[in-house]
Each structure stands twice: as structure tokens, then as C-alpha cells.
PyMOL Python script that loads the backbone (N, CA, C, O; Angstrom):
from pymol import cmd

cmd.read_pdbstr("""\
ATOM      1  N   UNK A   1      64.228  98.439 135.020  1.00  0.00           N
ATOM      2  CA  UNK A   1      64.434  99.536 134.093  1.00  0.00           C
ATOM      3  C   UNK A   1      63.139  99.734 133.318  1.00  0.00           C
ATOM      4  O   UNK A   1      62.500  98.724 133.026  1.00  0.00           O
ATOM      5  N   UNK A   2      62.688 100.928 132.954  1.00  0.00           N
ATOM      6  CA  UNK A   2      61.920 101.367 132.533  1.00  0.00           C
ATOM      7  C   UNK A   2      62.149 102.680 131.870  1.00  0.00           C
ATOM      8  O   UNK A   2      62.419 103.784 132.341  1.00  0.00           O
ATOM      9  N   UNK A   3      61.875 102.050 130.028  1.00  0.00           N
ATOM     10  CA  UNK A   3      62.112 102.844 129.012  1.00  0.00           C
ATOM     11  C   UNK A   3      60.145 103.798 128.716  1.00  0.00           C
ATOM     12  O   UNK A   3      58.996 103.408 128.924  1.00  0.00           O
ATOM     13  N   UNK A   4      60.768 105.161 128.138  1.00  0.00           N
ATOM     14  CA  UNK A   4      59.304 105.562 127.902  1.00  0.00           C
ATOM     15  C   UNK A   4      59.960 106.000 126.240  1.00  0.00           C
ATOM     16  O   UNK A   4      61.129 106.383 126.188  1.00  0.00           O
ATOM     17  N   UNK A   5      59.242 105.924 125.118  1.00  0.00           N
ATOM     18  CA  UNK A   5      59.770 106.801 124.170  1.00  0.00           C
ATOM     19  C   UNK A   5      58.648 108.016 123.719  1.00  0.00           C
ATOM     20  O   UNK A   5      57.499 107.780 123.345  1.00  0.00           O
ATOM     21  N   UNK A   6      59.039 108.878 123.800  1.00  0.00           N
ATOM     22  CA  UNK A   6      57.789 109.937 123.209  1.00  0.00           C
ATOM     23  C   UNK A   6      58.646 110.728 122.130  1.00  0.00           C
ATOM     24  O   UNK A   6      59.599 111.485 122.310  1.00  0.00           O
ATOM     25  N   UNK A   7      57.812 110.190 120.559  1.00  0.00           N
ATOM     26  CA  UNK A   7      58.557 110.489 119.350  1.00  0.00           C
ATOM     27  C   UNK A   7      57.409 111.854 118.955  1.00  0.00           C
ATOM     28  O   UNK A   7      57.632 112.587 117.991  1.00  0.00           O
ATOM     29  N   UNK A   8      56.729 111.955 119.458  1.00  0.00           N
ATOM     30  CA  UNK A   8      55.893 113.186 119.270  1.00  0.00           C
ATOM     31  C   UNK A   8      57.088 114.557 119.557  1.00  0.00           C
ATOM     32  O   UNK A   8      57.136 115.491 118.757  1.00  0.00           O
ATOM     33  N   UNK A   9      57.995 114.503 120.784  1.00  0.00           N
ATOM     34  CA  UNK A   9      58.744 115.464 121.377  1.00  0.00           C
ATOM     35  C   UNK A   9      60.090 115.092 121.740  1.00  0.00           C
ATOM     36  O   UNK A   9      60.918 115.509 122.551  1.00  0.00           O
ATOM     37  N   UNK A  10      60.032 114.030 120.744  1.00  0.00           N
ATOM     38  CA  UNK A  10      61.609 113.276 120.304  1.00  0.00           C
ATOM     39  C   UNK A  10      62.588 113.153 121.397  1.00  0.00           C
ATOM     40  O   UNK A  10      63.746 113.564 121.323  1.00  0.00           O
ATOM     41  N   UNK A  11      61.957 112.446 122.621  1.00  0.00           N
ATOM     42  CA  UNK A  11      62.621 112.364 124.327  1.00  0.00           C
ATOM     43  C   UNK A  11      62.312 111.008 124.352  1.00  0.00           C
ATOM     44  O   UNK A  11      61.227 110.473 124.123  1.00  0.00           O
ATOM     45  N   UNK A  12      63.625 110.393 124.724  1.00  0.00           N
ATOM     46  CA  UNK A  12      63.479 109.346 125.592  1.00  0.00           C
ATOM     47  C   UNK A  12      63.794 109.015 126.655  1.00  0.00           C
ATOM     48  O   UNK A  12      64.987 108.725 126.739  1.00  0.00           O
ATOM     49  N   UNK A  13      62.992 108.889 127.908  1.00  0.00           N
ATOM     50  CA  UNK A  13      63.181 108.353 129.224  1.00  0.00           C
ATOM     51  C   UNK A  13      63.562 106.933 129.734  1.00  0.00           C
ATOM     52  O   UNK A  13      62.949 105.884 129.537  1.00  0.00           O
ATOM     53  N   UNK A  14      64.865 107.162 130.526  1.00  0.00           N
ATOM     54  CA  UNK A  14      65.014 105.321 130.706  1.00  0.00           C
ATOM     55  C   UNK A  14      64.962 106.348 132.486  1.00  0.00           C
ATOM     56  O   UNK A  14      65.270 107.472 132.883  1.00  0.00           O
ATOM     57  N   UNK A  15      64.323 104.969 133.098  1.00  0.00           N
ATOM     58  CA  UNK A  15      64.327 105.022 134.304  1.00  0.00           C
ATOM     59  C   UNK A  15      64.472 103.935 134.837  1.00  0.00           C
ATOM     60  O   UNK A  15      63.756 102.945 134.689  1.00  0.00           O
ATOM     61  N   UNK A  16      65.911 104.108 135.844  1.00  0.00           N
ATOM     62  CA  UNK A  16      66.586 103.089 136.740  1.00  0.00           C
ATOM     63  C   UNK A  16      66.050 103.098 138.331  1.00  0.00           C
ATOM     64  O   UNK A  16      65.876 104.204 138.843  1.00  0.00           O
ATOM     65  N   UNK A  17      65.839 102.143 138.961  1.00  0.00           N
ATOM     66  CA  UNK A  17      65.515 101.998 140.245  1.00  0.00           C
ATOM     67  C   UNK A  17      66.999 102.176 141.244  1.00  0.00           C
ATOM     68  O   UNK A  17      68.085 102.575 140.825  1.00  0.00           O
ATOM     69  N   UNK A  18      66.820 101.946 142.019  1.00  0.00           N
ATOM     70  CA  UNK A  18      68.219 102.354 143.000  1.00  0.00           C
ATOM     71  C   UNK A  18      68.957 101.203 142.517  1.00  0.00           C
ATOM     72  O   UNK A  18      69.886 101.268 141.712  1.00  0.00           O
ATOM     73  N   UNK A  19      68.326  99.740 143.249  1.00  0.00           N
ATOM     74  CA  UNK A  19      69.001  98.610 142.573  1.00  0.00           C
ATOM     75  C   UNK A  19      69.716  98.878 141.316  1.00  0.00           C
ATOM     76  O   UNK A  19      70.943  98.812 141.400  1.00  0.00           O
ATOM     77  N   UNK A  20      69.280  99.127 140.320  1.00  0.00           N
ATOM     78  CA  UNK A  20      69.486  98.851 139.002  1.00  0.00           C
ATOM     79  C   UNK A  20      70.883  99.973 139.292  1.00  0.00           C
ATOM     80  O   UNK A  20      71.868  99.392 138.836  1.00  0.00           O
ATOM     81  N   UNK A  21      71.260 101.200 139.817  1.00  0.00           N
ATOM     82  CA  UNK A  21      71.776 101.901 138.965  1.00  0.00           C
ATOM     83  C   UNK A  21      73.748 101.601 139.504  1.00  0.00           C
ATOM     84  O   UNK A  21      74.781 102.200 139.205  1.00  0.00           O
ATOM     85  N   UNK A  22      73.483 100.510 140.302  1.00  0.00           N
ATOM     86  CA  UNK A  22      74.255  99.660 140.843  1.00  0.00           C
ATOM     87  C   UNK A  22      75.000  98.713 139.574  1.00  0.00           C
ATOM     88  O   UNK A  22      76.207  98.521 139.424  1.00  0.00           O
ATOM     89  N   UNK A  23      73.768  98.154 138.653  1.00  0.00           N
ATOM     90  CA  UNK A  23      74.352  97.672 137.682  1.00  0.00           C
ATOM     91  C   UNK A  23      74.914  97.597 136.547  1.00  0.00           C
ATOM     92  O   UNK A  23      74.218  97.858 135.566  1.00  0.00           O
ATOM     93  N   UNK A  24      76.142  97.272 136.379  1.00  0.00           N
ATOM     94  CA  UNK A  24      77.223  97.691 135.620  1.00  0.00           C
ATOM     95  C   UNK A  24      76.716  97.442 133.898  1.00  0.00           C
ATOM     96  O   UNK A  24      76.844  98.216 132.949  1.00  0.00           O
ATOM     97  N   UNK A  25      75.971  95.745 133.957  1.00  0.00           N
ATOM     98  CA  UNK A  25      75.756  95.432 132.904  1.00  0.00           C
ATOM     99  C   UNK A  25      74.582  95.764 132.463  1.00  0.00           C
ATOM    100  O   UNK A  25      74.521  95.911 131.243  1.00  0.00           O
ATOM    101  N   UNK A  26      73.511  95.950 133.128  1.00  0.00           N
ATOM    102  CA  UNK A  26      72.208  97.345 132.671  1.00  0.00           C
ATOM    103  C   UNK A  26      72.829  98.444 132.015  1.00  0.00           C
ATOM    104  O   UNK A  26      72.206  98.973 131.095  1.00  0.00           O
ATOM    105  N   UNK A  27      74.383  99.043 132.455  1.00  0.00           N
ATOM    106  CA  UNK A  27      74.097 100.395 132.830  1.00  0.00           C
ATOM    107  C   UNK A  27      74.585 100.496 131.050  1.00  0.00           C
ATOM    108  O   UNK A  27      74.439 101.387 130.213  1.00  0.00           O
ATOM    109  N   UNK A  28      75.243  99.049 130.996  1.00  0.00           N
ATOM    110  CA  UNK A  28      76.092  98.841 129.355  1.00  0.00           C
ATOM    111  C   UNK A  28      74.899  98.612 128.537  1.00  0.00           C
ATOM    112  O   UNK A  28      74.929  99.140 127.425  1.00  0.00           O
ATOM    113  N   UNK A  29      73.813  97.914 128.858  1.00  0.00           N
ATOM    114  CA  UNK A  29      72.524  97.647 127.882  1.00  0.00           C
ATOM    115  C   UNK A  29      71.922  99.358 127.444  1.00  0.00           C
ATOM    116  O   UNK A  29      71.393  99.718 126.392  1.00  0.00           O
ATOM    117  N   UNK A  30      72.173  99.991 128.411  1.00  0.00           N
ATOM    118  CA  UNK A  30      71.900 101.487 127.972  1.00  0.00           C
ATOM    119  C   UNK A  30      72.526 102.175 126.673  1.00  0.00           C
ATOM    120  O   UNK A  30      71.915 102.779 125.792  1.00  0.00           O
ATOM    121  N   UNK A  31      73.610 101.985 126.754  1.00  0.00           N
ATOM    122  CA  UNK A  31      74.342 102.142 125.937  1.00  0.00           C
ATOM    123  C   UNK A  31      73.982 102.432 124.122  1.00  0.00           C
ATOM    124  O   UNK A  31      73.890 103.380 123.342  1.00  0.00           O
ATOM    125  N   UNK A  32      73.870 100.967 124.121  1.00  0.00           N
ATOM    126  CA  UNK A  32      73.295 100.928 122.449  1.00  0.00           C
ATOM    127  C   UNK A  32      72.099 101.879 122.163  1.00  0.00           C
ATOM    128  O   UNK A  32      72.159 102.699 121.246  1.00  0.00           O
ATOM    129  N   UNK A  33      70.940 101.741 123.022  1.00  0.00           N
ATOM    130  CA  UNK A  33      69.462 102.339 123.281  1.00  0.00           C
ATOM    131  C   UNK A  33      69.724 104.014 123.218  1.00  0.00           C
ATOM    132  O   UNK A  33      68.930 104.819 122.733  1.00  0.00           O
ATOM    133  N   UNK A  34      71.279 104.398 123.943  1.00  0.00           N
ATOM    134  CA  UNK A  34      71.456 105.742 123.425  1.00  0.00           C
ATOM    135  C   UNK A  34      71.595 106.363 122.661  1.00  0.00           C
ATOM    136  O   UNK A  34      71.033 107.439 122.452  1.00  0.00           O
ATOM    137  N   UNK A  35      72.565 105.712 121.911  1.00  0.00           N
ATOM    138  CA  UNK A  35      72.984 105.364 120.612  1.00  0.00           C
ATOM    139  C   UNK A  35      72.249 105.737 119.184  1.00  0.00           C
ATOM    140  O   UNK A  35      72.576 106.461 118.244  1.00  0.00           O
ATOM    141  N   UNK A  36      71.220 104.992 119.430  1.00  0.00           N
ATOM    142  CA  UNK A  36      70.418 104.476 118.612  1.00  0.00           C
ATOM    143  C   UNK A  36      69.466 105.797 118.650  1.00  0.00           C
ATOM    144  O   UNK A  36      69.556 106.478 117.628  1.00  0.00           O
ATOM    145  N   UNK A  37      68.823 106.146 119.364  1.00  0.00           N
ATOM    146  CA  UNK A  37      68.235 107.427 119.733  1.00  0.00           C
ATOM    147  C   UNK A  37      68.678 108.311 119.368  1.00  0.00           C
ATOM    148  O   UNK A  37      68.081 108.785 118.401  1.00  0.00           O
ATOM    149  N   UNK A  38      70.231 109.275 119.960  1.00  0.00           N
ATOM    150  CA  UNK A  38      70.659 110.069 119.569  1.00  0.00           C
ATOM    151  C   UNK A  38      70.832 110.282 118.445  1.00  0.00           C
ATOM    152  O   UNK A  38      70.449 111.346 117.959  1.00  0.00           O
ATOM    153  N   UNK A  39      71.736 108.917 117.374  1.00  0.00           N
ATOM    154  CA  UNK A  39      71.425 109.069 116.085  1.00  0.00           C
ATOM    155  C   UNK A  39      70.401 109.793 115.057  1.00  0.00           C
ATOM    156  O   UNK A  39      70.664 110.370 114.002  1.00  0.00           O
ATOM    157  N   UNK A  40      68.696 109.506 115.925  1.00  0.00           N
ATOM    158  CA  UNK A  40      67.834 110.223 115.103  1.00  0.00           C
ATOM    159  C   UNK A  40      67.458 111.362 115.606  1.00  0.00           C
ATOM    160  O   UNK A  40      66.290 111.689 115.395  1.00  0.00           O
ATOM    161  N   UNK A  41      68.477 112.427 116.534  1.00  0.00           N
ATOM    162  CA  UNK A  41      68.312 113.249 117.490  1.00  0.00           C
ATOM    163  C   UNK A  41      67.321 113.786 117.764  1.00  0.00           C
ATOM    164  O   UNK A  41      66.607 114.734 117.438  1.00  0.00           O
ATOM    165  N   UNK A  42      67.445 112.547 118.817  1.00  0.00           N
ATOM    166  CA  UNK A  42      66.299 112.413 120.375  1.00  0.00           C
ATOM    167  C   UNK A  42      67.329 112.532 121.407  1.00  0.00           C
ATOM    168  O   UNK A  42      68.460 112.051 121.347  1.00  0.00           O
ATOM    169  N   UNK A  43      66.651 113.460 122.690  1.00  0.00           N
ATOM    170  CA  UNK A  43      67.142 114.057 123.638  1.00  0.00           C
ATOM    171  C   UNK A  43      67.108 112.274 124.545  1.00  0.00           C
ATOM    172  O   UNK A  43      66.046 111.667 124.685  1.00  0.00           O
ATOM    173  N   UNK A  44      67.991 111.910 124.874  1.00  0.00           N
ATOM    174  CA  UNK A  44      67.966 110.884 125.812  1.00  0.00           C
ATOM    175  C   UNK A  44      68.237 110.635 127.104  1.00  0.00           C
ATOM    176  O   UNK A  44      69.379 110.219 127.301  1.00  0.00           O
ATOM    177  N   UNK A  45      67.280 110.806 128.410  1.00  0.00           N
ATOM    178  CA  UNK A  45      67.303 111.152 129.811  1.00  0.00           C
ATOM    179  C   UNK A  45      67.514 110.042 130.397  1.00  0.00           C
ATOM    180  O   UNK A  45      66.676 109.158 130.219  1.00  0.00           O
ATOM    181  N   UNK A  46      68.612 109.784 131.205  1.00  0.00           N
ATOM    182  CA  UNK A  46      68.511 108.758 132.425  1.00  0.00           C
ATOM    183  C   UNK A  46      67.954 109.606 133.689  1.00  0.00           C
ATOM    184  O   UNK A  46      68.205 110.774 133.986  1.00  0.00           O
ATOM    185  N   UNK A  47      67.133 108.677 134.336  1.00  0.00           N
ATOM    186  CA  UNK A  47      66.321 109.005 135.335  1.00  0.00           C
ATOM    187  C   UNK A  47      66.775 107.916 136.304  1.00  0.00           C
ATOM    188  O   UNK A  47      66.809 106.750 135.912  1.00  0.00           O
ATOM    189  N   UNK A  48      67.287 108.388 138.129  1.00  0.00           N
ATOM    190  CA  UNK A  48      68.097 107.692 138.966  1.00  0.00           C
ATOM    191  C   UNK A  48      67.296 107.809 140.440  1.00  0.00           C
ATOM    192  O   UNK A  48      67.064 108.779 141.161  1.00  0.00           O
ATOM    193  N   UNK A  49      66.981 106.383 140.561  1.00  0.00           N
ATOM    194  CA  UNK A  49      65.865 106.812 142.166  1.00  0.00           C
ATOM    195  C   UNK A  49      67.113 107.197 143.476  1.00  0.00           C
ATOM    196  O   UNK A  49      68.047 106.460 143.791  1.00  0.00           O
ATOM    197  N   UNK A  50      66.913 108.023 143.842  1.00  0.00           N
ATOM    198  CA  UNK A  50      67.530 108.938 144.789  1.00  0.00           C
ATOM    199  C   UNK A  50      67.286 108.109 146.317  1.00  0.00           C
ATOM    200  O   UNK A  50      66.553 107.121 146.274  1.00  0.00           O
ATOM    201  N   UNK A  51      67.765 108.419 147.377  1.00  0.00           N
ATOM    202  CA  UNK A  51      67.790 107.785 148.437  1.00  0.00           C
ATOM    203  C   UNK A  51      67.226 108.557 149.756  1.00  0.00           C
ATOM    204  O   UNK A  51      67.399 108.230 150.930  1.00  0.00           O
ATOM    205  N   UNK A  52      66.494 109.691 149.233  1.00  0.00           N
ATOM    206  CA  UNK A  52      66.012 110.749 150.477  1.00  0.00           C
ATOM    207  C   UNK A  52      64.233 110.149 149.849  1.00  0.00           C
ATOM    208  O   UNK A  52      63.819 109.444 148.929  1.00  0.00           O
ATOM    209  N   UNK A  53      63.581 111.006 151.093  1.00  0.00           N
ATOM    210  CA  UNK A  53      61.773 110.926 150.726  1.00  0.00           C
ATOM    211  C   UNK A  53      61.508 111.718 150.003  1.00  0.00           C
ATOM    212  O   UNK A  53      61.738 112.924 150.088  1.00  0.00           O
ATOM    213  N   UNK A  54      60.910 111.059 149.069  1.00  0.00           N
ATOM    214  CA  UNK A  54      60.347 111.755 147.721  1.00  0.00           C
ATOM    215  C   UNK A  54      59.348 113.092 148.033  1.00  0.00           C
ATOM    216  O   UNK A  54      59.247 114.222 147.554  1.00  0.00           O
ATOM    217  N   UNK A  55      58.807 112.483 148.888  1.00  0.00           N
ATOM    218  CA  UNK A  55      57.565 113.661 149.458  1.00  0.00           C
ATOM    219  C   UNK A  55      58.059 114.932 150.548  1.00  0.00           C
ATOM    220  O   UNK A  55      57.599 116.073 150.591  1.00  0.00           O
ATOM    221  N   UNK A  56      58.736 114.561 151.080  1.00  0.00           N
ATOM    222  CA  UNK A  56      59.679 115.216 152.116  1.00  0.00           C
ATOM    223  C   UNK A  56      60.292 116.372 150.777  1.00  0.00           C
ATOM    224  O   UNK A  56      59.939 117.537 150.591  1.00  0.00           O
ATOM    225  N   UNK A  57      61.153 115.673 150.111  1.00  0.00           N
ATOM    226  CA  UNK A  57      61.778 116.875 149.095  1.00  0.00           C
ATOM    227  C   UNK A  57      60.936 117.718 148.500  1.00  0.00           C
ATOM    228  O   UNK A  57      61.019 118.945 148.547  1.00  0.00           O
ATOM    229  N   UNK A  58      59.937 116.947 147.809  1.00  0.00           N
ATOM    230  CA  UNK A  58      59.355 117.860 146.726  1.00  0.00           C
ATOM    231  C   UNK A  58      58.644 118.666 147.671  1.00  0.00           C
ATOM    232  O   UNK A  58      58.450 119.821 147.292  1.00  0.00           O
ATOM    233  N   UNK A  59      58.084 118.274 149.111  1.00  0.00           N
ATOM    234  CA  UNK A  59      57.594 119.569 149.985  1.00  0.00           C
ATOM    235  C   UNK A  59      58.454 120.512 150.138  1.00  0.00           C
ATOM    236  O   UNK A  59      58.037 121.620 149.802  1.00  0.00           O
ATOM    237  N   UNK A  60      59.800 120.451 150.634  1.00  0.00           N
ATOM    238  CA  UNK A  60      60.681 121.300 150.729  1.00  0.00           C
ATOM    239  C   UNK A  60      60.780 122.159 149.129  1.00  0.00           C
ATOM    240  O   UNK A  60      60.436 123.333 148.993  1.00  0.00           O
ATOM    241  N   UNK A  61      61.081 121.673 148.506  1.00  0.00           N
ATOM    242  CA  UNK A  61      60.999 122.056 147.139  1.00  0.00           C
ATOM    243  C   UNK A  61      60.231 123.108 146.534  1.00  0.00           C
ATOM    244  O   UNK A  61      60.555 123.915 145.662  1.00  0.00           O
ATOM    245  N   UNK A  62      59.045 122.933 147.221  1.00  0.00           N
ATOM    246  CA  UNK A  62      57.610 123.464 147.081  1.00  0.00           C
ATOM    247  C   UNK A  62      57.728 124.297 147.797  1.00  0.00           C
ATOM    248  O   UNK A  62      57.480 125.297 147.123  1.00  0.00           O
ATOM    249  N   UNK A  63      57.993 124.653 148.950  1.00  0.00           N
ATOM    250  CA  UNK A  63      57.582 125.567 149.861  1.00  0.00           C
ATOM    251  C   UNK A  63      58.752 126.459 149.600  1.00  0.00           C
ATOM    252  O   UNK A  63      58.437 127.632 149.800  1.00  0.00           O
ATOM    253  N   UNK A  64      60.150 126.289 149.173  1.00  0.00           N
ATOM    254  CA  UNK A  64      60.880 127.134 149.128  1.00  0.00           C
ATOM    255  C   UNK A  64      61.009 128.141 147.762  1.00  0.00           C
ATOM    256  O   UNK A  64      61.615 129.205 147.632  1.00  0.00           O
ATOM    257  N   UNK A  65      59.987 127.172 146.565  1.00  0.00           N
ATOM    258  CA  UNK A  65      59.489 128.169 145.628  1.00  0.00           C
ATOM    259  C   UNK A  65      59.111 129.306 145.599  1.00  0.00           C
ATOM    260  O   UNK A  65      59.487 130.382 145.135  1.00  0.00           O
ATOM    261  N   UNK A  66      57.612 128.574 146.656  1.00  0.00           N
ATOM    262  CA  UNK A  66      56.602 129.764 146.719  1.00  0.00           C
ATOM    263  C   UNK A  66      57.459 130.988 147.994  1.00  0.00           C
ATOM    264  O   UNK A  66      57.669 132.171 147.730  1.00  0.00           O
ATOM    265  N   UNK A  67      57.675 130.594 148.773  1.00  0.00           N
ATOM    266  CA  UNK A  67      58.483 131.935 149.475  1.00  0.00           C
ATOM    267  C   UNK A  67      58.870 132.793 148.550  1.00  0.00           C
ATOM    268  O   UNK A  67      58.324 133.892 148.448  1.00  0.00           O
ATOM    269  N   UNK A  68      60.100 132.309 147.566  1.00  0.00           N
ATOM    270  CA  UNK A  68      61.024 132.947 146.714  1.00  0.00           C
ATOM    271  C   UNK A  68      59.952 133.635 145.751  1.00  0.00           C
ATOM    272  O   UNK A  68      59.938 134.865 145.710  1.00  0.00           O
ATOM    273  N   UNK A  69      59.048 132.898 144.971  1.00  0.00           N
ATOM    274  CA  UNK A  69      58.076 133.975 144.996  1.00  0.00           C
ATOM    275  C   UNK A  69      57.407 134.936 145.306  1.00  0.00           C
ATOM    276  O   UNK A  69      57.062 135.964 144.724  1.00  0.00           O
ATOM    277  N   UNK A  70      57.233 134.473 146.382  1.00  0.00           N
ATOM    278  CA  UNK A  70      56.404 136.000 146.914  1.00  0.00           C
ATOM    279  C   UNK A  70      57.132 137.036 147.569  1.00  0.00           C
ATOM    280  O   UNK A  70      56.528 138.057 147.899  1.00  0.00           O
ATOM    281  N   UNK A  71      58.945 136.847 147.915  1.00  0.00           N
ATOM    282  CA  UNK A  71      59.888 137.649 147.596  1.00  0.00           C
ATOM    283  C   UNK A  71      59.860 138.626 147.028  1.00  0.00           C
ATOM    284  O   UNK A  71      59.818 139.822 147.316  1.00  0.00           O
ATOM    285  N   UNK A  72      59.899 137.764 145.756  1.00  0.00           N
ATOM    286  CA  UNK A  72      59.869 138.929 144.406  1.00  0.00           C
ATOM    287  C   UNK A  72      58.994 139.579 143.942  1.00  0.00           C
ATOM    288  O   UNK A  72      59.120 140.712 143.479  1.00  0.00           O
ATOM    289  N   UNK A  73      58.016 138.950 144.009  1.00  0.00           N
ATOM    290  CA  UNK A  73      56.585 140.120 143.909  1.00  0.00           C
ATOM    291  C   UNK A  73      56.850 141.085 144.891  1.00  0.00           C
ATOM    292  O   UNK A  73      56.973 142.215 144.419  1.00  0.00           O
ATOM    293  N   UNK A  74      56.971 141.003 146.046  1.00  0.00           N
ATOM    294  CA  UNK A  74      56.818 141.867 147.363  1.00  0.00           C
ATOM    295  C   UNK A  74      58.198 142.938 146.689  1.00  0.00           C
ATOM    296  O   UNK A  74      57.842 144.106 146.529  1.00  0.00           O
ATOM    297  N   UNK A  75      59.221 142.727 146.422  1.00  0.00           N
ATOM    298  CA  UNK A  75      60.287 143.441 145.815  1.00  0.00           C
ATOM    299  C   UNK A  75      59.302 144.584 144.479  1.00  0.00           C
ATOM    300  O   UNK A  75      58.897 145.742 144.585  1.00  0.00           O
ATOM    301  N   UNK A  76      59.237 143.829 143.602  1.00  0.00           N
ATOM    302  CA  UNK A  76      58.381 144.414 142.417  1.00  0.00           C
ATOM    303  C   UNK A  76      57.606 145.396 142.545  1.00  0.00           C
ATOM    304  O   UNK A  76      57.554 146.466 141.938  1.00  0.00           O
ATOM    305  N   UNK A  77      56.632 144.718 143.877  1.00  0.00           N
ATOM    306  CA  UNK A  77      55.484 145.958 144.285  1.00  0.00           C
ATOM    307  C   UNK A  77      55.847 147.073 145.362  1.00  0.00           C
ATOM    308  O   UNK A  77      55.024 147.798 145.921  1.00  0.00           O
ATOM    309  N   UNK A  78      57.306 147.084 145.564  1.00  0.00           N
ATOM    310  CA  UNK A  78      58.193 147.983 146.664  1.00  0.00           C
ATOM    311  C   UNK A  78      58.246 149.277 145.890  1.00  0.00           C
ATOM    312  O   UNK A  78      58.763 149.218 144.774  1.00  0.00           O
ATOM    313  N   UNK A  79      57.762 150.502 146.342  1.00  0.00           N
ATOM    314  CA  UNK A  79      57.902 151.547 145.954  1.00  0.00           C
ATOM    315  C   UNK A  79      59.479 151.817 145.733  1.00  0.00           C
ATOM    316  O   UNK A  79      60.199 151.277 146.573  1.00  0.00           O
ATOM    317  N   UNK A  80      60.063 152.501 144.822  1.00  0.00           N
ATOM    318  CA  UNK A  80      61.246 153.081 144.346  1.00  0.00           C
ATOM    319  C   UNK A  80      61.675 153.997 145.609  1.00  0.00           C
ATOM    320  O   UNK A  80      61.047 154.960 146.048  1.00  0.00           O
ATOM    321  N   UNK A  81      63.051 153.398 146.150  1.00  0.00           N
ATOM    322  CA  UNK A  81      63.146 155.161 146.685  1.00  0.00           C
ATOM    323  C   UNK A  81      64.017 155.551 146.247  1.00  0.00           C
ATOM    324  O   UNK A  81      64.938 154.748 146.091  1.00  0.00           O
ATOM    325  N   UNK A  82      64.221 156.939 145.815  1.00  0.00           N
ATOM    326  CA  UNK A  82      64.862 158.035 144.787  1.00  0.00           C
ATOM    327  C   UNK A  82      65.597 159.057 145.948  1.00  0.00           C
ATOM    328  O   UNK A  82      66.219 160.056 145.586  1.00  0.00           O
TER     329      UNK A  82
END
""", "prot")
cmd.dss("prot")
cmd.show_as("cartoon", "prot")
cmd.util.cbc("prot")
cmd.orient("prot")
């Protein structure tokens, strides 16, 4: 587990590994740490390692942006027909 706190933009990141998010009594150590945070309202993120390729997605991810982008421009710059 791996906590980040950034009190500049009042977020805190806990990040669980796959292992970890398996565990019951981690998942209870979270708990208080939320707690405690929210109290001084801070946005508090669990972050969960996923089981597909990281690089594989965010390519897919990526490429299906930019299409959808240039969609909509291509729409935008479509003459009106009346």
C-alpha cells in the first residue's frame, strides 16, 4: 500500500496493488486514514491495480480519443445544409 497526501489540493491517494486489494485487514487499516482525512475535507481516492496491460489500455484509450476527436472537428468544420 501506498499512501500519497497532497495538502496543497487537499487529495489523498492510497494505492493498493492487486495482492493487497484481496486484503480484508488492509482494506480495514484504510478505514481510519479515511476518516481522518475526510474529517478535514480532503477528497480521499483508492487506487486498485487492474488485471489487463496497462499499456495495451491506455493505447486503446488513446487512440480512441483522438479518432473521437477528429470526429468532431470534422463535424464542426461540415458545412450547414439548409
Amino acid at each position: 500500500m501506498e499512501i500519497n497526501v497532497h495538502d496543497d489540493r487537499k487529495i489523498v491517494e492510497i494505492w493498493l496493488s492487486h495482492s493487497e486489494q484481496a486484503d480484508a485487514a488492509l482494506r480495514e487499516q484504510i478505514r481510519p486514514i479515511y476518516q481522518e482525512y475526510n474529517g478535514k475535507k480532503y477528497t480521499v481516492v483508492v487506487f486498485q491495480s487492474g488485471t489487463e496491460d496497462l499499456y495495451e489500455q491506455t493505447h486503446q484509450l488513446l487512440l480512441y480519443n483522438r479518432n473521437r476527436a477528429a470526429e468532431l472537428e470534422a463535424k464542426q468544420q461540415a458545412p450547414v445544409m439548409e
